[in-house]
C-alpha positions as CSV (number, residue, x, y, z in Angstrom):
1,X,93.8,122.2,-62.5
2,X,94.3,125.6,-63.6
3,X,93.3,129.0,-61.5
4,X,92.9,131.7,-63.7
5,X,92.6,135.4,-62.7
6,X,90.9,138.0,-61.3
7,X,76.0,130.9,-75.6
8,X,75.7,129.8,-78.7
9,X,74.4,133.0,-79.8
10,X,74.2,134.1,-83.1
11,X,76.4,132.2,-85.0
12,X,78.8,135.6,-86.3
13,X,78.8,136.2,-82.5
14,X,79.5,132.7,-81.2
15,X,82.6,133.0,-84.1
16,X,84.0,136.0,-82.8
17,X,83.4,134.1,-79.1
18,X,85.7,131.3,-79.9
19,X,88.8,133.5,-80.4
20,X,91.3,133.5,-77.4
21,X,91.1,137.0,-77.5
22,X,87.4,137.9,-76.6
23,X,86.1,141.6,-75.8
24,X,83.1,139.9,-73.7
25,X,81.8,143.8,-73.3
26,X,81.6,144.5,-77.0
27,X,80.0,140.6,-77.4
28,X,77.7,141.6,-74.8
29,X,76.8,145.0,-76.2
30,X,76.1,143.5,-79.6
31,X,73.6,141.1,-78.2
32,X,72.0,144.4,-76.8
33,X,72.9,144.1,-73.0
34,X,74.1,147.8,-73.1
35,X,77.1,148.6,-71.6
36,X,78.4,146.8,-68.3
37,X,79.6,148.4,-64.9
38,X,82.4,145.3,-65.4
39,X,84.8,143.7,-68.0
40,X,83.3,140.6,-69.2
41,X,85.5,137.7,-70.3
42,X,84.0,134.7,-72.2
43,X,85.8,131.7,-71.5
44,X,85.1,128.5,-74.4
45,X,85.3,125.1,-73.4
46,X,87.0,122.6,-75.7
47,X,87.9,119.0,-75.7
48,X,90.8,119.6,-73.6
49,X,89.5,121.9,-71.3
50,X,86.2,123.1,-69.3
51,X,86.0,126.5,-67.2
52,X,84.1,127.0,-64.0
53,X,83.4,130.1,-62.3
54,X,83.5,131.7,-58.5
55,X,84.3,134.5,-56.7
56,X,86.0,133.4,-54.0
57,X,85.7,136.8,-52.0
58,X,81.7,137.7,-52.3
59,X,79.3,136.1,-55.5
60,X,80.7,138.9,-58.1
61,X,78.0,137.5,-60.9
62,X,77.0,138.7,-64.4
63,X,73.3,139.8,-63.3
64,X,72.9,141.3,-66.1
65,X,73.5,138.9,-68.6
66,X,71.9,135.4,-66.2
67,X,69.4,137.1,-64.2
68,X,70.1,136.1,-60.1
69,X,73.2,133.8,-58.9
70,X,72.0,130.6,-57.5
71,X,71.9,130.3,-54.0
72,X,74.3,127.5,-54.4
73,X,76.9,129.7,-55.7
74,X,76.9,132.2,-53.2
75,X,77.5,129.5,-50.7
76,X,80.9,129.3,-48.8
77,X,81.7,126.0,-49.3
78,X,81.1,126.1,-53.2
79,X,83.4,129.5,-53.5
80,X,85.9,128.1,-51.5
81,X,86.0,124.3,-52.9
82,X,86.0,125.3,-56.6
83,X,89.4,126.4,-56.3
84,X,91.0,123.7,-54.1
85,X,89.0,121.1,-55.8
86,X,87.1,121.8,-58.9
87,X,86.6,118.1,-60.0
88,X,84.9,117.1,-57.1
89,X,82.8,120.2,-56.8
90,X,81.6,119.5,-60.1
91,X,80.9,115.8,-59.6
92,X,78.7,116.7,-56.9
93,X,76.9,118.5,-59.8
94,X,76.8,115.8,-61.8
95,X,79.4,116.1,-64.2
96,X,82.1,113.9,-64.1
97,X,84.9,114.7,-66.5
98,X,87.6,113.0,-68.2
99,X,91.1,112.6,-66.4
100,X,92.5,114.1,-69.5
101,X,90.5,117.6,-69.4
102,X,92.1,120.1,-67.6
103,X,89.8,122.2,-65.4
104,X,90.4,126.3,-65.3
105,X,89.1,127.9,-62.6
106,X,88.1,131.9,-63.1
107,X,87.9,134.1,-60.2
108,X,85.3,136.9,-60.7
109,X,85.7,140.2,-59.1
110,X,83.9,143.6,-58.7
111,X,85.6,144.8,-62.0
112,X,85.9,141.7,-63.9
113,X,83.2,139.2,-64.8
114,X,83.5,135.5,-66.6
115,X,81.2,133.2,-68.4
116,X,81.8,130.5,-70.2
117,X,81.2,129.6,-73.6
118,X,80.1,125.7,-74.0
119,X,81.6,123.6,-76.5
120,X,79.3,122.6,-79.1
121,X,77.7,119.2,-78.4
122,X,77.8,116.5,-81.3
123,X,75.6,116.1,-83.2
124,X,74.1,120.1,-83.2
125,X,75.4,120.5,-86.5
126,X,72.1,121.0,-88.2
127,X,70.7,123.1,-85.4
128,X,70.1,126.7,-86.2
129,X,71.4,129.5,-83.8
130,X,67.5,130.0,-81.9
131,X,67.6,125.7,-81.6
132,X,71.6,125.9,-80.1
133,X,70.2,128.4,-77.0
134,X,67.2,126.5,-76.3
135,X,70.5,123.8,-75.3
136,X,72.0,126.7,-73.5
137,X,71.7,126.5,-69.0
138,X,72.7,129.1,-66.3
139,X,75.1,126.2,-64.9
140,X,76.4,125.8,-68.1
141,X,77.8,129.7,-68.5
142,X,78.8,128.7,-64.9
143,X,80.7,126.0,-66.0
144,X,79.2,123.3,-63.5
145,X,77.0,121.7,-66.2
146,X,78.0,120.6,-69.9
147,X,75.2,121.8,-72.9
């Protein structure tokens, strides 16, 4: 496990996602969010590793772009968990993981917001862009949920 600091949208913008070097605020504004009161860092999940959010000081959460937080992730004991123990915190969700996959945990802040961008799911290939985000959760830009 991996602490880290601090959608299938359209697929020119889900291209641009996938590169390690994502401005999340100019994805964001090109989706027509506007401009954010935070940075925003989109996180992809691969076959080697899955992302999972917290802010382990308040609930910093990306409003904006996934309506209200869940109660669940304002909660103590999933802010504080995530970070010593990511896999079991997402078993209890229901996703059980690999061995193999190593787990990245982002820590949100008041300046600095993450989401995470799902790895594709087999057999989507065919699937246009509007057909990919009907696949698309909140707990799967969370990262406790797979797409």
């Amino acid at each position: 496990m991996r602490n880290a600091g601090g959608s299938h949208g359209s697929p020119p913008c889900a291209s641009a996602l996938r590169s390690t070097d994502v401005d999340g605020d100019a994805a964001a504004k090109e989706m027509g969010f506007g401009d954010l009161t935070y940075g925003l860092r989109i996180v992809p999940n691969t076959e080697t590793t899955h992302n999972v959010i917290v802010c382990t000081l308040c609930s910093c959460y990306p409003v904006s772009l996934l309506g209200p937080s869940p109660g669940w992730y304002k909660s103590f004991a999933y802010r504080s968990r995530t970070v010593r123990e990511p896999r079991a915190v997402l078993a209890e969700f229901g996703l059980e993981l690999p061995g193999e996959v190593d787990i990245t945990v982002w820590d949100s802040t008041s300046e600095a917001r993450y989401m995470v961008l799902p790895a594709r799911p087999a057999g989507t290939e065919d699937l246009a862009a509007d057909e990919l985000a009907a696949l698309v959760t909140r707990n799967g830009l969370i990262g406790t949920a797979l797409v």
